[in-house]
N, C-alpha and C positions, 0 to 999 in steps of 0.2 A: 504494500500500500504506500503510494506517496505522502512524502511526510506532513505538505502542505498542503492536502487535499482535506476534508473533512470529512468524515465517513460518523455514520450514525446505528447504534445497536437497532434490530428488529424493532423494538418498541416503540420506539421514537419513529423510524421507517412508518410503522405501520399509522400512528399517530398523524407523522405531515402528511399522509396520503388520502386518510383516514378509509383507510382498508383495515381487516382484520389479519393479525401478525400471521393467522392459517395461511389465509390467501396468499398472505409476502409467499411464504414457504411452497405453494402449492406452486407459483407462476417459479418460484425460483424450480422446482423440480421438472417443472415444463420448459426450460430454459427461456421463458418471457424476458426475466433480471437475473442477472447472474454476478451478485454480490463478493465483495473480497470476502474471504474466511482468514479469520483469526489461527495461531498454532493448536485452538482447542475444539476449534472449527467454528465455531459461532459467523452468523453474519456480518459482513459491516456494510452496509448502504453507503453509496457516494450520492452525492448532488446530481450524478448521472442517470444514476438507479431511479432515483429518486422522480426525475424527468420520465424515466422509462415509465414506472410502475403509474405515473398520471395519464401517461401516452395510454398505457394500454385500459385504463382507466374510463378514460375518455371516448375509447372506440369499443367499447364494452357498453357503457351506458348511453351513452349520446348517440353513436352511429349503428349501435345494436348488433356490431362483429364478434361469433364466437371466438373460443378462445384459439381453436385451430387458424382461425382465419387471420388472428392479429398476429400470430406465431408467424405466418407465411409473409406479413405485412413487415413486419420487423426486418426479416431475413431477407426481404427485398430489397427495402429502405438501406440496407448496411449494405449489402451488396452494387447498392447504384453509389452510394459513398464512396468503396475502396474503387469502383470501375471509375468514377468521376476523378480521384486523389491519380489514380495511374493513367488515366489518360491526360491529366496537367504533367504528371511527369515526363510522358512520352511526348506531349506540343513543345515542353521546351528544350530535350534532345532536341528533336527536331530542327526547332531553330537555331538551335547551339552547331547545329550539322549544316542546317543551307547557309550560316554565317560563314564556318568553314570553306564550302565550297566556291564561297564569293569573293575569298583570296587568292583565287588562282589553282583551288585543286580540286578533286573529284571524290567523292567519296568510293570505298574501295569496299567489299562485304568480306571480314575476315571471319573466316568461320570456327564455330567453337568459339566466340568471342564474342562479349555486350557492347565491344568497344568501337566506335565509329576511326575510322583514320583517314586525313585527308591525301593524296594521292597529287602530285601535278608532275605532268609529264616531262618536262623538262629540268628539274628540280634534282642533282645532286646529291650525296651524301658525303658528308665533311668528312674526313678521316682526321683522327684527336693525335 
């Protein structure tokens, strides 16, 4: 657990949420929150959980989505996350690559390799 983070026992959980600590336990089994554990296992809620367990809260009561279905919601939602974080990482390779190619070299595909290298035909190798 991050030291600077805040984490909260079940009770208190179940209190800012105002769900009953079952339910914390129930969605925590369902993998809905999946709170830090102590070295004696106990729960500790984050201000994230905390977000979660209102999320699922919310499309439980208000939008009327079983619990399967909020499961499947979640698991989406995080998944358009990590695909959105890697696809920012791959635009700015990218541009980090057509920068390269815009000094006079080519990009070259080495394989077995993540690594881009720029290539220009006429271009030398110093000997030290």
């Amino acid at each position: 657990m991050a030291s600077s983070e805040q984490y909260f026992v079940i009770s208190v959980a179940a209190e800012l949420t105002g769900m009953h600590a079952q339910t914390l336990r129930t969605y925590d089994r369902m993998g809905l929150v999946s709170p830090a554990r102590t070295s004696g296992g106990g729960r500790r809620y984050s201000e994230r959980d905390i977000k979660r367990l209102r999320q699922v809260q919310y499309l439980s009561q208000e939008e009327g989505v079983n619990l399967a279905g909020i499961k499947t919601i979640i698991e989406l939602s995080e998944r358009i996350d990590r695909l959105e974080d890697e696809n920012a990482e791959l635009k700015e390779s990218l541009a980090k690559a057509r920068v390269a190619s815009r000094r006079g070299g080519e990009l070259v595909h080495v394989p077995r390799s993540t690594a881009l290298v720029a290539w220009s035909r006429g271009a030398r190798r110093e000997r030290g």
